[in-house]
C-alpha positions in Angstrom: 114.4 65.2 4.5 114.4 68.0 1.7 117.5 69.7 1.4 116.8 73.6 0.0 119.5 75.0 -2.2 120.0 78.3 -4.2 120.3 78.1 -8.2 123.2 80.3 -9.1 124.1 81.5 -12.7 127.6 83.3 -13.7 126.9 85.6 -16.2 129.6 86.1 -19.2 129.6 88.1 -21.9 128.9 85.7 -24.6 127.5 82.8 -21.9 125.8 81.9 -19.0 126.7 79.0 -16.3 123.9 78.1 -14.2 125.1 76.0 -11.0 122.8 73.6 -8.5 124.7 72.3 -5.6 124.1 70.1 -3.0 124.9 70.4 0.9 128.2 68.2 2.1 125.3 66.3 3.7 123.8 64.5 0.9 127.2 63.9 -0.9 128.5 62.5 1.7 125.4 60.0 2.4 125.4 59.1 -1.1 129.4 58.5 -1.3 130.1 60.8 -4.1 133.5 61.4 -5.2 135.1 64.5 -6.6 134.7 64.3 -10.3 131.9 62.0 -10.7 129.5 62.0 -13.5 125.8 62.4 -13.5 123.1 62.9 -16.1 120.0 65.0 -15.2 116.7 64.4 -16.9 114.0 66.7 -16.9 110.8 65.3 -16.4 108.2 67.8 -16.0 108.6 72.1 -15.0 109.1 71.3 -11.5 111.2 68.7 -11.4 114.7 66.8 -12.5 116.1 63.1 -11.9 120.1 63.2 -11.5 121.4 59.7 -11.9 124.8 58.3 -11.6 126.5 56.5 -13.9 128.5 54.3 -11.6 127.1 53.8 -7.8 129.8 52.7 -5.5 129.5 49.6 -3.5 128.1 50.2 0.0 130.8 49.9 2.3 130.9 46.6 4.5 129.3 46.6 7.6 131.4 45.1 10.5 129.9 44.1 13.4 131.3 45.9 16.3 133.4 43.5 18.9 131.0 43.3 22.4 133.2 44.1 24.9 133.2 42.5 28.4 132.5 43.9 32.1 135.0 42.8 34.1 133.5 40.4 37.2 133.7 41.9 40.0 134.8 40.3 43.5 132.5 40.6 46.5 
């Protein structure tokens, strides 16, 4: 599922910032962490690879208990 987002620059006198975020959505799927570090890499005018340089381990699965109906008397 794309995810549109807004480039946004902070202009300075003697600089420019230019700033590409990503919705709360797609961090959070991902697992990223405040702080982390990425690399982009252009590859072509249109578009950009960001990689990590550490991935986090996916977080264990556990299997959720079944729970039982209690019998009923009849």
């Amino acid at each position: 599922m794309p995810y549109p987002t807004t480039v946004q620059l902070i202009q300075r006198r003697r600089s420019q910032q230019w700033y590409v975020n990503f919705p709360a959505a797609v961090a959070n799927a991902l697992d990223f962490a405040k702080g982390e570090t990425v690399k982009w890499t252009v590859l072509d005018r249109r578009r950009l690879l960001l990689a990590r340089r550490r991935v986090p381990k996916a977080p264990a699965i556990t299997p959720t208990p079944k729970t039982t109906q209690p019998k009923s008397h009849d």
